[in-house]
FIGU-773936 format. One record per residue (C-alpha): residue number from 1; residue in one letter; chain; x, y, z. Coordinates in pm, whole numbers, plus 50000, padded with zeros to 5 digits. Example, Ala and Ser with C-alpha at 12.3 -4.5 7.8 and 13.67 -1.06 7.14 Angstrom:
[gukol 1, "A", "A", [51230, 49550, 50780]] [gukol 2, "S", "A", [51367, 49894, 50714]] 
This chain:
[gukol 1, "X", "A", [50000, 50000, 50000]] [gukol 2, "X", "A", [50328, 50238, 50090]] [gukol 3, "X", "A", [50460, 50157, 49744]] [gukol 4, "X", "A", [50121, 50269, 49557]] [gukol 5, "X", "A", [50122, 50581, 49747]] [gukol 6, "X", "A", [50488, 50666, 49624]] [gukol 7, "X", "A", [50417, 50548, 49253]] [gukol 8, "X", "A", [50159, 50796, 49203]] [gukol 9, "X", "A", [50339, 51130, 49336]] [gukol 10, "X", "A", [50608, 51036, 49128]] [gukol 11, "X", "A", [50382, 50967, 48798]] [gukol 12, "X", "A", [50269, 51302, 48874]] [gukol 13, "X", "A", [50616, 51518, 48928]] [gukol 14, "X", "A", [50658, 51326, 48575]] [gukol 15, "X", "A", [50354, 51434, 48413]] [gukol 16, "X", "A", [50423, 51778, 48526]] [gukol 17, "X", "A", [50779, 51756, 48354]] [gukol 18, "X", "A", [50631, 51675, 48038]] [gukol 19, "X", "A", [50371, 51981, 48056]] [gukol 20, "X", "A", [50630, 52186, 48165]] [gukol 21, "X", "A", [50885, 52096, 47896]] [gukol 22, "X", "A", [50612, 52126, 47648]] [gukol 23, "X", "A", [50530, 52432, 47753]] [gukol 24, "X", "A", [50851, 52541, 47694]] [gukol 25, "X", "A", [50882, 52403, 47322]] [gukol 26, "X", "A", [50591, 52599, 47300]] [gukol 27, "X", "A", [50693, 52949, 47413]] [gukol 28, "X", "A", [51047, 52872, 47244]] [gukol 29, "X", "A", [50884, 52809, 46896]] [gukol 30, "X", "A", [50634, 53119, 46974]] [gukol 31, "X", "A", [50928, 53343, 47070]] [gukol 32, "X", "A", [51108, 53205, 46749]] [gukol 33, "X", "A", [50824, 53249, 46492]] [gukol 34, "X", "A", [50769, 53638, 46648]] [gukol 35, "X", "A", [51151, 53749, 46621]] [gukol 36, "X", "A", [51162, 53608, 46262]] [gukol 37, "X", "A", [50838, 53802, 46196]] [gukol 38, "X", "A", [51033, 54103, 46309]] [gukol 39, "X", "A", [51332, 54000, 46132]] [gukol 40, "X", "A", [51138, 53970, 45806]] [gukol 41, "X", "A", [50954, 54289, 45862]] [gukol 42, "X", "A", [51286, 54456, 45943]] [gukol 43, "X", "A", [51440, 54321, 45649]] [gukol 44, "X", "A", [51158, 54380, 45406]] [gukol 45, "X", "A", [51128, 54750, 45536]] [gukol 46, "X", "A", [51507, 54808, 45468]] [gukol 47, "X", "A", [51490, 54676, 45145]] [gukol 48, "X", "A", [51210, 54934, 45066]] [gukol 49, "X", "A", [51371, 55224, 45216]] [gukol 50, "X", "A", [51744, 55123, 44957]] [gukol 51, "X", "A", [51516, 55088, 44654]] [gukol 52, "X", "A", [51271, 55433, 44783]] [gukol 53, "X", "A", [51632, 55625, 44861]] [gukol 54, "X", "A", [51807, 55461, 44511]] [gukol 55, "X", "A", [51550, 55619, 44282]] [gukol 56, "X", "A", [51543, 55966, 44465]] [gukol 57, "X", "A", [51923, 55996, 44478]] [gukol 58, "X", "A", [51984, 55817, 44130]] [gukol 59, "X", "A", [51726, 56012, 43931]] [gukol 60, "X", "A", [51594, 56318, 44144]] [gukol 61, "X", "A", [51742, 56625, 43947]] [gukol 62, "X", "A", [51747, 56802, 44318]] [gukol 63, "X", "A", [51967, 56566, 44450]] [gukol 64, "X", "A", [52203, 56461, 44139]] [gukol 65, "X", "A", [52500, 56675, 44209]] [gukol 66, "X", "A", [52517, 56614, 44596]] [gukol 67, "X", "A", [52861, 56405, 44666]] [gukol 68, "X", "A", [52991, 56511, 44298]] [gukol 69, "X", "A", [53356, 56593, 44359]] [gukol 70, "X", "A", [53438, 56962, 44257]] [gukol 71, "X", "A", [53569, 57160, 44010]] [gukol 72, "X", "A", [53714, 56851, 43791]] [gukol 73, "X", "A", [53822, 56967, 43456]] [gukol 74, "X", "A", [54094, 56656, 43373]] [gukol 75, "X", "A", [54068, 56353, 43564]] [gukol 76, "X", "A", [54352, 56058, 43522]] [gukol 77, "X", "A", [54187, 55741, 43638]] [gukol 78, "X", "A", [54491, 55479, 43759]] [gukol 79, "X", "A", [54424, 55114, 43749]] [gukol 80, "X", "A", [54670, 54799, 43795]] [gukol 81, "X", "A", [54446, 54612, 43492]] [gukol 82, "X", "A", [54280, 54601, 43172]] [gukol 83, "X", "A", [53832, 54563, 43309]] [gukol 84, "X", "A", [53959, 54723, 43646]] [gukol 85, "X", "A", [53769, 55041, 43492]] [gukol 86, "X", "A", [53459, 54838, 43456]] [gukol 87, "X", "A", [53439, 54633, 43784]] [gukol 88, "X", "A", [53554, 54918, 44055]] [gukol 89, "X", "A", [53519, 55269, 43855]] [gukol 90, "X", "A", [53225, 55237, 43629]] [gukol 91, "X", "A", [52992, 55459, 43813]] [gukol 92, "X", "A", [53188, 55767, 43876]] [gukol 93, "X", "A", [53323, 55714, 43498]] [gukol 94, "X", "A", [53015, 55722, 43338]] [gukol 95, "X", "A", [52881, 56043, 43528]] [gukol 96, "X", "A", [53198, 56251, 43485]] [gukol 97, "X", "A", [53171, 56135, 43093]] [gukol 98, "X", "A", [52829, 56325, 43080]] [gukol 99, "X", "A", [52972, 56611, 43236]] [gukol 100, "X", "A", [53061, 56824, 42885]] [gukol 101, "X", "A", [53343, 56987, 43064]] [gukol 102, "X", "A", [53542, 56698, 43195]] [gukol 103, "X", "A", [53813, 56551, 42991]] [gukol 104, "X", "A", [53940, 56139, 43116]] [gukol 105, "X", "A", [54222, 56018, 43078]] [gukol 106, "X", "A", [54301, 55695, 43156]] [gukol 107, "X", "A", [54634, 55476, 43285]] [gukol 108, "X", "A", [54644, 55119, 43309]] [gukol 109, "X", "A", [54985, 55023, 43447]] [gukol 110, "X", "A", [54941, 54629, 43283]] [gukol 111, "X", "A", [54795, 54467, 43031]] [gukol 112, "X", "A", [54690, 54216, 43225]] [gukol 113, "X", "A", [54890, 53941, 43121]] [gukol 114, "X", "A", [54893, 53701, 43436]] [gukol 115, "X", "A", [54724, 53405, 43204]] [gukol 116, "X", "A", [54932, 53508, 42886]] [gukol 117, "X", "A", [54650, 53716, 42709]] [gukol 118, "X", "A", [54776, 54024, 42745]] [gukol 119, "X", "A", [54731, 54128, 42336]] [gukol 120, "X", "A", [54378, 54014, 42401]] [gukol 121, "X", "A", [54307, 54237, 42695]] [gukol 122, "X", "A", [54434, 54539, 42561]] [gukol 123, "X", "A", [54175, 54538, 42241]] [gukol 124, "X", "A", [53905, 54460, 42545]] [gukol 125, "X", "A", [54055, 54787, 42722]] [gukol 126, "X", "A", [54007, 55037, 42437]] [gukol 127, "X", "A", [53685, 54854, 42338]] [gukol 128, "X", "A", [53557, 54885, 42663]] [gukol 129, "X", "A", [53682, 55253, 42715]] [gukol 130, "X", "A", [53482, 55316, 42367]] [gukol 131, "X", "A", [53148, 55261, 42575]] [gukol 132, "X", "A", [53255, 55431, 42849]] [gukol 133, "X", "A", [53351, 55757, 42725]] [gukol 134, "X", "A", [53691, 55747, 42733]] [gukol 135, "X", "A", [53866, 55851, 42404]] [gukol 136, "X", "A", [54127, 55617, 42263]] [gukol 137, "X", "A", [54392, 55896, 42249]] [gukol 138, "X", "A", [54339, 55942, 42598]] [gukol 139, "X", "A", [54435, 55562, 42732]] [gukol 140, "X", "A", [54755, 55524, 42823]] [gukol 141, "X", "A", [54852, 55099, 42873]] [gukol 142, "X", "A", [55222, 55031, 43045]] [gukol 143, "X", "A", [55389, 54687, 42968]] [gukol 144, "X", "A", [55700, 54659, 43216]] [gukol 145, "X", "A", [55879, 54370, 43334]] [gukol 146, "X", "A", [55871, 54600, 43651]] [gukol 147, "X", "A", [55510, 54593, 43697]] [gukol 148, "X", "A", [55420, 54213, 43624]] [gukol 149, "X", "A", [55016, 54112, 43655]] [gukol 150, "X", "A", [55032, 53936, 43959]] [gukol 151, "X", "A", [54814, 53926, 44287]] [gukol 152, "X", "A", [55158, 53834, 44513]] [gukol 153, "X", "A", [55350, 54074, 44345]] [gukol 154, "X", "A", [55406, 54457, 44572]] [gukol 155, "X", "A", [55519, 54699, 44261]] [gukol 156, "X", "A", [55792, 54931, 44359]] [gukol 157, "X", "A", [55592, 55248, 44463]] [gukol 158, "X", "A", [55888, 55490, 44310]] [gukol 159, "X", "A", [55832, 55330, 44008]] [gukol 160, "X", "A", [55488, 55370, 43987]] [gukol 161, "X", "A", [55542, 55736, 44116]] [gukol 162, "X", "A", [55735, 55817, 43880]] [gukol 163, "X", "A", [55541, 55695, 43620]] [gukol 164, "X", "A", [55202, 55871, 43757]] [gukol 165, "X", "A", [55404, 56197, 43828]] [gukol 166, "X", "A", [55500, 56232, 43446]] [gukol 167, "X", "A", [55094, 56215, 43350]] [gukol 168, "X", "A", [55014, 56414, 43592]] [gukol 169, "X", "A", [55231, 56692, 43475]] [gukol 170, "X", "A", [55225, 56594, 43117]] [gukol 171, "X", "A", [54867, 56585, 43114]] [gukol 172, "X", "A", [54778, 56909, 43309]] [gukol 173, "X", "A", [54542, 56649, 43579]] [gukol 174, "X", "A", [54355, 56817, 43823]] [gukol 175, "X", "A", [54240, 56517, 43995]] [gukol 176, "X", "A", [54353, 56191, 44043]] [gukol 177, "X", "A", [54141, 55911, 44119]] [gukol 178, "X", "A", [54307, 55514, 44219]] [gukol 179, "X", "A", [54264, 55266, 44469]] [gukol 180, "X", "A", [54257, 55300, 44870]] [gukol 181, "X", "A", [54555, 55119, 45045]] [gukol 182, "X", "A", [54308, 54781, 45041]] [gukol 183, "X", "A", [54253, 54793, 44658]] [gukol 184, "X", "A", [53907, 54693, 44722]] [gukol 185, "X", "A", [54032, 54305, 44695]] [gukol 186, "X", "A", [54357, 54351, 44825]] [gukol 187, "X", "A", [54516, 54277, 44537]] [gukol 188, "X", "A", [54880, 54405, 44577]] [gukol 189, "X", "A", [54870, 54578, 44236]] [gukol 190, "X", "A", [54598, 54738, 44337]] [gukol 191, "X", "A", [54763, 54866, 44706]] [gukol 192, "X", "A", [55080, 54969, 44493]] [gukol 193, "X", "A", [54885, 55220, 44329]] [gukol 194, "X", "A", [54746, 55369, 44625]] [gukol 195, "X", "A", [55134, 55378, 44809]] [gukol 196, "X", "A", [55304, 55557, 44459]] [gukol 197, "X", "A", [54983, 55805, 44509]] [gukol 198, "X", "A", [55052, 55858, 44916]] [gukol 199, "X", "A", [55432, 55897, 44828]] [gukol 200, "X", "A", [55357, 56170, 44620]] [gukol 201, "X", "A", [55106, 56336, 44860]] [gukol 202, "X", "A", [55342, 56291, 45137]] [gukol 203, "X", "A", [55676, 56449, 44932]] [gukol 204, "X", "A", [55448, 56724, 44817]] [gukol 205, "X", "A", [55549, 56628, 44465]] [gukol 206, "X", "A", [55193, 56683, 44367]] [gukol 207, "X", "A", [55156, 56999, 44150]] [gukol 208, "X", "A", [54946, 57224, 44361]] [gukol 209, "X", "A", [54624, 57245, 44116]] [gukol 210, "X", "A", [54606, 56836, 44174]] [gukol 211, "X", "A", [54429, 56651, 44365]] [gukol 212, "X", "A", [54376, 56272, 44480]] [gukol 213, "X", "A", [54097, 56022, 44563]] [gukol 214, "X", "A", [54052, 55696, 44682]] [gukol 215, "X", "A", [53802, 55444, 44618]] [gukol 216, "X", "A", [53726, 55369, 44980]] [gukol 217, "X", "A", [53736, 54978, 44983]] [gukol 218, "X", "A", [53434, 54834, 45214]] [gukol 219, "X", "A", [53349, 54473, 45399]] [gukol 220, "X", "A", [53239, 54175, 45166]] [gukol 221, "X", "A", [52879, 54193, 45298]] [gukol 222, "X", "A", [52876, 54557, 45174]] [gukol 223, "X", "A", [53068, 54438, 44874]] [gukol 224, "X", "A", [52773, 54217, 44741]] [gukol 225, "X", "A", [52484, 54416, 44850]] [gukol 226, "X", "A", [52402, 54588, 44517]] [gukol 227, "X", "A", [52173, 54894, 44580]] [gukol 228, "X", "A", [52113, 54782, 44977]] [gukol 229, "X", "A", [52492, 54932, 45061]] [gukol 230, "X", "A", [52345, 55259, 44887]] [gukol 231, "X", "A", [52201, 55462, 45258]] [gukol 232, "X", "A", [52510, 55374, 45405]] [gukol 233, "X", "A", [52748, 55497, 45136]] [gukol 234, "X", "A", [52512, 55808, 45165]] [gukol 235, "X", "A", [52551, 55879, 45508]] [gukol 236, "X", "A", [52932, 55741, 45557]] [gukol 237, "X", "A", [53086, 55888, 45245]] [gukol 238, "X", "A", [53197, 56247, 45127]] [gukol 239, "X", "A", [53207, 56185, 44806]] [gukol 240, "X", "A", [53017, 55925, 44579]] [gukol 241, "X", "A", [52853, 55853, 44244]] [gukol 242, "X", "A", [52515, 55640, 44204]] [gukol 243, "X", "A", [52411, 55555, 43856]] [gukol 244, "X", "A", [52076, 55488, 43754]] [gukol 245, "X", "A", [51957, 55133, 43572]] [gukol 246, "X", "A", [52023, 55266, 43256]] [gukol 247, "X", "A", [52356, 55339, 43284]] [gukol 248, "X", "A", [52362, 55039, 43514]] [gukol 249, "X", "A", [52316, 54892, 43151]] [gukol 250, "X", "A", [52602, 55067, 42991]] [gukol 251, "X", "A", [52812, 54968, 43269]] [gukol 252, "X", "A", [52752, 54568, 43175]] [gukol 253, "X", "A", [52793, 54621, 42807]] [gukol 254, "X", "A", [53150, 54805, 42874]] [gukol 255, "X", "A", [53255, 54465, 43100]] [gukol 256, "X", "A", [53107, 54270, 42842]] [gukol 257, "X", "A", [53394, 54365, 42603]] [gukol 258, "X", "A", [53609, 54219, 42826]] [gukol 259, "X", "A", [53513, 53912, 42675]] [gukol 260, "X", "A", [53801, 53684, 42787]] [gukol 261, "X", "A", [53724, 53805, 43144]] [gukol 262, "X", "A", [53339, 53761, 43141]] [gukol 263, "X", "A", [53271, 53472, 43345]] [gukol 264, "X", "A", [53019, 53367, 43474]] [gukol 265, "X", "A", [53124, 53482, 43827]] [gukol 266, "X", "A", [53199, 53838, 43712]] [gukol 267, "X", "A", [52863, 53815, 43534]] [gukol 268, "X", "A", [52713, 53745, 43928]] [gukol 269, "X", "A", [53013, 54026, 44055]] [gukol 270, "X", "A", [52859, 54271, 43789]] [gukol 271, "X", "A", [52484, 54205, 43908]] [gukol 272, "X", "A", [52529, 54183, 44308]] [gukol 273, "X", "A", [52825, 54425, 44347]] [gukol 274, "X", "A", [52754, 54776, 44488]] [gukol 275, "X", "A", [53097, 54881, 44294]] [gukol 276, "X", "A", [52807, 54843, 43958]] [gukol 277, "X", "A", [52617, 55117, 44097]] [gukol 278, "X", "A", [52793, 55347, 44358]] [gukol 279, "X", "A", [53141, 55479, 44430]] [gukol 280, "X", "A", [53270, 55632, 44685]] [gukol 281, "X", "A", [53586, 55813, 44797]] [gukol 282, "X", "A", [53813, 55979, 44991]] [gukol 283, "X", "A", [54051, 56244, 44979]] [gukol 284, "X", "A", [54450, 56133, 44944]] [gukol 285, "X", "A", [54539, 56388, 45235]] [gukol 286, "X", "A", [54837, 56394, 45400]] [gukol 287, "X", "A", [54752, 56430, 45760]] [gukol 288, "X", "A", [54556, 56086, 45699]] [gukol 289, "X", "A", [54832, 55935, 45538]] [gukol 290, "X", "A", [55052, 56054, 45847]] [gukol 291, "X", "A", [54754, 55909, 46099]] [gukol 292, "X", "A", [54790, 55560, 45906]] [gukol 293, "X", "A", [55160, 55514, 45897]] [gukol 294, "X", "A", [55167, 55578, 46315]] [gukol 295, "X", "A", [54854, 55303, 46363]] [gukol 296, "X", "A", [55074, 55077, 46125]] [gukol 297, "X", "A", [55342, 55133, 46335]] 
């Protein structure tokens, strides 16, 4: 009779376990199913506000010059590669080319002959300059045993100086515009470009009437995040360039001549990247330059 009693307080403390612990699944999956409602409202919301904010910025007359850098007569884009003008600098390219006043000139300091098809990419480069708005007498394409195509490969910033300072002057350029110190990808071609350009800066070799940019180089979920990166660039960036889907358009079509290049994942770069529809820069300045070199330290 003892042993009945204690069976049945126990079956109990069991049974209340089991409500208890369902309970619990209960309020865990409710909990669950509300945050992800959130989440999805959150999400949905912010994708209206990038698409709502895209189409005032990108075609709103009132707000089409806000960002613009100033007073740029001749501009001397600097790349490391033939399609490097497509994939990182399309945007501000294609808005200065509009600009009546603006003459581009452009240096690629390789042909980009890592897999041997460097004759190949340099008819791409002009081709693709053609839709772009660059003239051909105004490309300039280096082939130097000093500055090889190669991701590994740290160019010699005085030899890249030197070569920049001699368009700069040649040319008359008011405004440079290159690569930050991360080169976007980090490619070290890309990061030399940006060093020759601080060198100068930091020398003062830079005629006074020049000045230089950076393509400010941003996180990989940024990176892929098309129009969505386009509020922050807003709010986060001095200067920056948004095209609208038309020239969105042109922008694909100039990468497209880049026909050895246009794989299928630089098809997916060109449709997902936010480099396809904004850029954004900095100022080369030296007190930055000076800030950098004592964090490096």
């Amino acid at each position: 009779m003892s042993v009945m009693l204690e069976v049945f307080p126990l079956n109990e403390r069991l049974e209340d376990l089991r409500k208890l612990s369902d309970l619990v699944v209960q309020e865990t999956f409710k909990y669950a199913k509300e945050t992800m409602e959130h989440l999805t409202f959150a999400v949905l919301a912010y994708i209206g506000v990038c698409v709502v904010f895209y189409f005032a910025t990108a075609y709103l007359k009132i707000s089409s010059n806000y960002g613009h850098l100033r007073t740029v007569k001749r501009v001397l884009f600097v790349t490391a590669h033939p399609d490097d003008e497509c994939m990182f600098f399309g945007p501000v390219i294609l808005k200065l080319a509009q600009q009546g006043d603006c003459q581009m000139f452009l240096l690629c300091l390789s042909e980009g002959d890592y897999n041997q098809e460097g004759s190949i990419r340099r008819q791409e480069l002009w081709d693709s300059c053609k839709i772009l708005g660059i003239p051909d007498s105004n490309i300039t394409l280096c082939k130097s045993s000093y500055l090889p195509d190669d991701p590994a490969v740290r160019w010699r910033e005085d030899i890249v100086a030197n070569v920049l300072l001699n368009h700069i002057e040649a040319l008359s350029i008011d405004t440079v515009i290159t690569f930050d110190k991360l080169g976007v990808s980090r490619h070290q071609n890309h990061v030399s470009i940006f060093y020759a350009a601080a060198y100068l800066c930091m020398e003062r070799k830079l005629p006074p009437y020049c000045k230089a940019y950076a393509l400010e180089s941003i996180n990989t979920l940024r990176k892929y995040s098309a129009m969505l990166d386009i509020p922050i660039s807003y709010l986060m960036s001095s200067y920056l360039y948004i095209i609208s889907l038309r020239e969105r358009k042109t922008l694909k079509l100039a990468m497209a001549a880049h026909k050895s290049q246009y794989v299928w994942f630089r098809k997916l770069y060109m449709n997902f990247s936010r480099y396809a529809i904004v850029n954004t820069f900095k100022e080369i300045e030296i007190l930055d330059l000076e800030l950098d070199l004592e964090l490096d330290d």
